[in-house]
Structures are given as structure tokens and as C-alpha cells.
N, C-alpha and C positions, 0 to 999 in steps of 0.2 A: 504494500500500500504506500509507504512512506517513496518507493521509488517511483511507482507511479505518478501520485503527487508532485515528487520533483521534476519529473518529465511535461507535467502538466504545465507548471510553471514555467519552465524554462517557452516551451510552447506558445503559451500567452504573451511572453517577453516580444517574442519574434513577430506575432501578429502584424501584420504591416497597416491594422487600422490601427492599433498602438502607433508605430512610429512616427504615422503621419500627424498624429492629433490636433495640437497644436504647436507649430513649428513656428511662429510669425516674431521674429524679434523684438524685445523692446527696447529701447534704449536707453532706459533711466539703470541700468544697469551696467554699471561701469567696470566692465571686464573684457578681456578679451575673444573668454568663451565661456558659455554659461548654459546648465543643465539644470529641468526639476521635475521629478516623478512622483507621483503617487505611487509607493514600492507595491501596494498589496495587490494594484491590478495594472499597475505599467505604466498607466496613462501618464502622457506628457502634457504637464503642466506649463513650463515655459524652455523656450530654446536659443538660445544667439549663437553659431560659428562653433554648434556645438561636434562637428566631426573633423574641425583642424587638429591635426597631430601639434601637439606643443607639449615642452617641460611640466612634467606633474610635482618635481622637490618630494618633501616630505610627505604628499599623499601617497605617495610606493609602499608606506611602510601599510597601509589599512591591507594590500597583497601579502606582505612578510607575515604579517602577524596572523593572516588567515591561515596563512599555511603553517605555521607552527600551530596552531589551535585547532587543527585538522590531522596534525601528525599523531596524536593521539598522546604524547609525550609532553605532556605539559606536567607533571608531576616528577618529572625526572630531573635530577640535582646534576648539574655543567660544572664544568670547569673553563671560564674563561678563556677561548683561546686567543694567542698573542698576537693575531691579524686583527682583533678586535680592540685592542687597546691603544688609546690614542688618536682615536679615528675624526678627520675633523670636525667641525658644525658644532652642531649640537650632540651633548652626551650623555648618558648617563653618568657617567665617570667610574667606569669600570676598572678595578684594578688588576693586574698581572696575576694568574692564578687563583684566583679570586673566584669561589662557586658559590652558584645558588639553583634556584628551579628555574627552566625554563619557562615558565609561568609567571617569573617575577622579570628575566629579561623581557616577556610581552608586555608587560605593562609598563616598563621602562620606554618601551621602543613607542609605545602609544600615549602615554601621558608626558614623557618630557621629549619626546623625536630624539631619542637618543639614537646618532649613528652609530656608533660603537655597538650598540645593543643588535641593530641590525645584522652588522657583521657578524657578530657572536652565531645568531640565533640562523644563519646561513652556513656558517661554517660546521655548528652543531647538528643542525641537519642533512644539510648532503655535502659536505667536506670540503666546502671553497663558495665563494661568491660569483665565480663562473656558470657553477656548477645548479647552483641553487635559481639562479639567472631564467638557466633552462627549467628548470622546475615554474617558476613564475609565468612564463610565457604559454606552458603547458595548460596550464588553471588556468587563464587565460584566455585558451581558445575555447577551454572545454564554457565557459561564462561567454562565450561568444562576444569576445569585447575584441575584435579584428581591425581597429585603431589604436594597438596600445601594445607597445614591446619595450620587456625589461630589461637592463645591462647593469645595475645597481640595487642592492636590497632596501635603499635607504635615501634612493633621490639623488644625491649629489650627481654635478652633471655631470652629463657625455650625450654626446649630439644624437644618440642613436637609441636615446630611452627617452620614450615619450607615451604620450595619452591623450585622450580628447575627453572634453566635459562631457560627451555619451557616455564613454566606456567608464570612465570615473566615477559618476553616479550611480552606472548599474553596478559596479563595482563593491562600490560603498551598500549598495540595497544588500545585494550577493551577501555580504560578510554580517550586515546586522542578522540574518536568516539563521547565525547561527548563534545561540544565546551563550554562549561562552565569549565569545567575540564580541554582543551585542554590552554584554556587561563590563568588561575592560573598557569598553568606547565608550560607557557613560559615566564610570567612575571619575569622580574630583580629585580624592588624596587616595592615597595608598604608600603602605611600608612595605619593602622586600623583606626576604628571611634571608637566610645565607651567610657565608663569612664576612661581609660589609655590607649591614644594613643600610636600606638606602629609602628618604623620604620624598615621594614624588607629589608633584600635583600637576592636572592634565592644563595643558594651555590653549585650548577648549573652551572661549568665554560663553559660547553658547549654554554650556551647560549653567551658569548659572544666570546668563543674563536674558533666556529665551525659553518662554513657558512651554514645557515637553521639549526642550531639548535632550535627545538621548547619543549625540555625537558628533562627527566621528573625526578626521583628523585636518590639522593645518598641515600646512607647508610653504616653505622661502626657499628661494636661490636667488641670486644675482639673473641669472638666466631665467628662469618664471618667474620672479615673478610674487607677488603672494596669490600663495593655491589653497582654497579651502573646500572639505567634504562635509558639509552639515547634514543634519537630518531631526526629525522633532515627529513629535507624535500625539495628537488627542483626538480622543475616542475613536474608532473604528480607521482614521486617516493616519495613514503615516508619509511624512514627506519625506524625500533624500533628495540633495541639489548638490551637485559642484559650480565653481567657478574656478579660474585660470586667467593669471595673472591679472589679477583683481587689486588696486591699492585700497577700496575701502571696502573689502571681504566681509568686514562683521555686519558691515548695514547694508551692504548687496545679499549675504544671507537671510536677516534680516524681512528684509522687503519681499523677497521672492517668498520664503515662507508665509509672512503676512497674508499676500496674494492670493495665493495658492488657498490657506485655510478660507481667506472671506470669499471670493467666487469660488468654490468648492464644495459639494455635501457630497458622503455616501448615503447612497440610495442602493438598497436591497432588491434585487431584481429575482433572485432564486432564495428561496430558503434550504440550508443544508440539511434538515429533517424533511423535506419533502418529501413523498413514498408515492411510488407508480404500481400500479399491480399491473402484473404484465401477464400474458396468454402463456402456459408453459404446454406442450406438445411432446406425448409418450411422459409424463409427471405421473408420479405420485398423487401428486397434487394439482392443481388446472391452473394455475395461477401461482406468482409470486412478485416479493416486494423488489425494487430495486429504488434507487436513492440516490443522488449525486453525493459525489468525494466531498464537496466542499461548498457552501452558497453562493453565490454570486452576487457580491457589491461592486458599486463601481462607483466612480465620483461622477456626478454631474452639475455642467455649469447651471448657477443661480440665475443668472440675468441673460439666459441663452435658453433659445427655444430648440432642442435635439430630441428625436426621434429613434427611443430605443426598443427592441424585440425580443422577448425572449423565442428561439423555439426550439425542441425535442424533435430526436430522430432515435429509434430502435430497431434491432434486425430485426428482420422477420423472421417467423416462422423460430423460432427459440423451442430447441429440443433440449428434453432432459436425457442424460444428468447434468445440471447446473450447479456448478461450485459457488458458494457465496465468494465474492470477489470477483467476480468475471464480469467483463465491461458486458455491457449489453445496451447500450445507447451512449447519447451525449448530449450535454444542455447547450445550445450556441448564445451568449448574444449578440445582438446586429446594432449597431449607432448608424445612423442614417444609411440602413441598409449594407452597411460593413462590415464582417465579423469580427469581434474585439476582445472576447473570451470566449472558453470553453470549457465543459467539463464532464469527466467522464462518470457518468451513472452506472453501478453495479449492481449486482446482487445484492441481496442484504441476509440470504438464508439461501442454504443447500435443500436441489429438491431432487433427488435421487429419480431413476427411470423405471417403467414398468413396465419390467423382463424377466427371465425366468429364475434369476437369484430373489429379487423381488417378492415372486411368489411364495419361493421355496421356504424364504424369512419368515413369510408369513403361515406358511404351515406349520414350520418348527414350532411358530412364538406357539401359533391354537393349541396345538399337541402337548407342548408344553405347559400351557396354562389348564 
């Protein structure tokens, strides 16, 4: 189920009435390139020059930290290694020999952009920053973010590692999805354990200065620029926006979120307890439940007149045996006639066939009763 789901999602991402949404720039938005999603159903909220390749800085690391949050070793105690020590920028100021969890190098790499920590937490995992490189670019494709290639775990520049406020954002949605990551992106302070404790606090104003703010990360260089990946969340909406090479990031964040929340609602188009009884054919039974994976919300605009559909498609002719779980339709909906999500409706109950085990069952049970 949980794979299905994710296949769902990624699915929906790709919808090409998602991408087209709203594309139309604004330009009170003083960045170079600027992205904003409603993460839970895609829909693009606002967009400027958002598939330029340019400098991401310190948003590389919201990719690092996924993937150590995904290695499954987050609990496992490092030893510093000495490509990691002295690394320029920003640090955590990690010392020579110097261990702890990789779980507290994440939150270093996320709350103070320590590059050092970067290095570490690359080297710890596939044994070089080359190496690790390829690893990032891989997760990459598999997120379908095909404007956006790594050569650094941690930003710092080189002509040939860059990203665009698309891939960035969906980026940034990607890694809130998973609640280990979701939670390091929205912590304020934290203390490491290890042989030098270490006191961080995230540089993040969002988080305190922006109601539901739940993240995710800044970034500088000389060459980008200031880069930032917000995101905020009340009640059933959750936004995530980037921007690229922005100088005033916090109220470009800011505004775009304002935005987005005031012309904005979710509106419920499917409920996820919906039940269809469907014809079953050679059953046990003549019928049975099936249900969508999941409801169907979606945002729509307030002071906009749009035109949305739900509709239902099921096979035909559904023979048993039906395993609970097995797709057996799909809910589409249409925005001006477009399709913009979808979702697959299953079983909800196994209805075995009636054949001659069937019968046989059923003599034993008589005979035995």
C-alpha cells in the first residue's frame, strides 16, 4: 500500500495540469527565480524563471540531509573524518577525531549550514564527496527534478552544480514527506551528544517569525546569491516555495506564502471513507466494497471562477477471487476539463470464488458441524 501511494504521488507530481497551473509571473517578487506549491496536491501557486539552472548554496544540504535520514543510520556514532575538518563557510566546528551520531551531524548540517558537517556526513556514507555526489544526483532523478545536478554536498561553488526554483521546491516538499527530516527542518535549538557537545540554533527566521512555519533551509554564496526553501503549514494546506538569488528572501517568503494562504482554500472533492459496492462475478459473494487510497483535496482559487469534476472508472466484469488490495478502479479529477489528480480505488475485503475447493469447504465445515 505505502508503495502504491508513493507511486500515486509521484504520478500526480507529473500531471501536466499541475504544471501548467499557474505559471504567470509576478513581479513584486524580487528574485531571480521563484517557486510555490501546495505540497499535498502539487498545484502551483506562483512561478517566475522558475526552470533557469542557477546556484542553489546552502539549499544542497535539504538533499544531504535526506539522504542521510534515509540511510537508515542515523543512530550510529562517527568519527569525524579529517576531509571534514576545516571546511570553509559556515561550520559547525567540528573537531579532528571528534565523534558523535550521525543524527546530530544532521542537525548541525540543517540548523547552522555547517559545511564541515556536510563533508562528514558524505564521507560517512559513501566514502568521498565525489562519491556521495553520484549518490545525490541519483535521488534526484528518481524525484524527477531533471534541472538540478550535484558536484558538492554543501553548496559551495562550482559552475556545474546547480538547480532551479522547480526542482528546489519539489525538493524541499520530497524531504518534508518524510517526518524524521520534517522534524530536524523545524527544530529552533538543539544540543548534540558526543565527545564535543555542541549548541545549535536553526537560522530559519521563518520558524519563528511566520505562523506554521515548519522550514526548511537558507542558503549564500557570492555566486547565488541569497537562496531560501520555506515552507508553512495551516490546516489541511501546506505550502513549500523557493527562491534564488533573492536579497530580501524573508519578505519574498513572506508574501508568497501570505498569497498563496489568502487566495487559497482546500476544498474536499472525494472523501477517503467513500465505499462503492461493486458487481463481483463467480463470488462468494455478489458484491463488494472498494474505497479510494486516499481523499481528494485540492486548493481552489477564492476570487476565481474554475470548473472542477470529479469522475470514476472501474473494470469490468470483476471476477473472483479478489484480494483486498487490488486496484479495481480510479477517482480522476478534471479542473477545466484537465486531469489534475488521481487515485486509485481498491478492494477493501477479500471475496474468494465459487469453485470446487469452495464447495468442498463447505461440506467439511456441514459435516463437521
Amino acid at each position: 500500500m505505502k508503495r502504491l501511494l508513493a507511486a500515486v504521488i509521484c504520478a500526480v507530481l507529473l500531471l501536466p495540469g499541475i504544471a501548467r497551473a499557474e505559471t504567470k509571473p509576478r513581479e513584486d517578487v524580487q528574485a531571480e527565480a521563484a517557486y510555490l506549491i501546495e505540497a499535498n496536491s502539487g498545484r502551483v501557486l506562483y512561478a517566475k524563471n522558475e526552470n533557469a539552472h542557477l546556484p542553489m548554496a546552502s539549499t544542497t544540504k535539504i538533499m544531504t540531509a535526506l539522504l542521510a535520514v534515509e540511510s537508515g543510520r542515523m543512530e550510529e556514532t562517527v568519527t569525524v573524518p579529517d576531509a571534514a575538518v576545516g571546511t570553509e563557510g559556515s561550520s559547525m566546528y567540528l573537531k579532528k577525531g571528534e565523534t558523535l551520531r550521525l543524527r546530530d551531524l544532521v542537525y548541525g548540517l540543517m540548523l547552522t549550514s555547517g559545511n564541515d558537517a556536510a563533508v562528514a556526513i558524505a564521507c560517512v556514507l559513501d566514502g568521498s564527496t565525489a562519491a556521495f555526489a553520484d549518490h545525490m544526483n541519483a535521488r534526484a532523478r528518481e524525484l524527477h527534478l531533471f534541472d538540478t545536478h550535484f558536484v558538492t554536498p554543501n553548496g559551495l561553488h562550482d559552475p556545474n552544480h546547480y538547480t532551479s526554483a522547480h526542482d528546489l521546491a519539489l525538493l524541499g516538499a520530497a524531504a518534508l514527506e518524510n517526518p524524521v527530516f520534517a522534524e530536524i527542518a523545524a527544530t529552533q535549538y538543539c544540543r548534540t551528544e558526543g565527545s564535543n557537545p555542541h549548541a545549535l540554533k536553526n537560522k530559519n527566521r521563518l520558524l519563528w517569525e511566520y505562523e506554521g512555519g515548519i522550514g526548511v533551509k537558507t542558503g549564500y554564496t557570492k555566486a547565488a546569491g541569497k537562496c531560501l526553501v520555506f515552507a508553512a503549514e495551516r490546516g489541511e494546506m501546506k505550502l513549500v516555495g523557493a527562491v534564488l538569488n533573492c536579497p530580501t528572501m524573508w519578505n519574498a517568503a513572506k508574501s508568497m506564502l501570505d498569497k498563496g494562504f489568502t487566495a487559497y482554500r482546500i476544498k474536499p472533492f472525494l472523501a477517503g471513507d467513500t465505499v462503492f459496492s461493486l458487481p463481483v462475478e463467480n463470488g462468494v459473494k455478489k458484491t463488494l466494497s472498494a474505497a479510494p487510497i486516499r481523499g481528494i483535496l485540492y486548493p481552489t482559487k477564492i476570487d476565481a471562477d474554475e470548473s472542477f469534476a470529479v469522475e470514476t472508472s472501474f473494470q469490468s466484469g470483476i471476477r473472483a477471487p479478489v484480494p483486498a488490495g487490488e486496484q479495481l478502479g480510479t477517482a480522476t479529477l478534471f479542473l477545466n476539463g484537465e486531469a489534475i489528480d488521481s487515485v486509485p480505488i481498491i478492494a477493501m475485503e477479500t471475496v474468494d470464488a465459487v469453485d470446487f475447493g469452495y464447495f468442498l469447504k463447505r461440506a467439511v465445515l456441514a459435516f463437521v458441524g
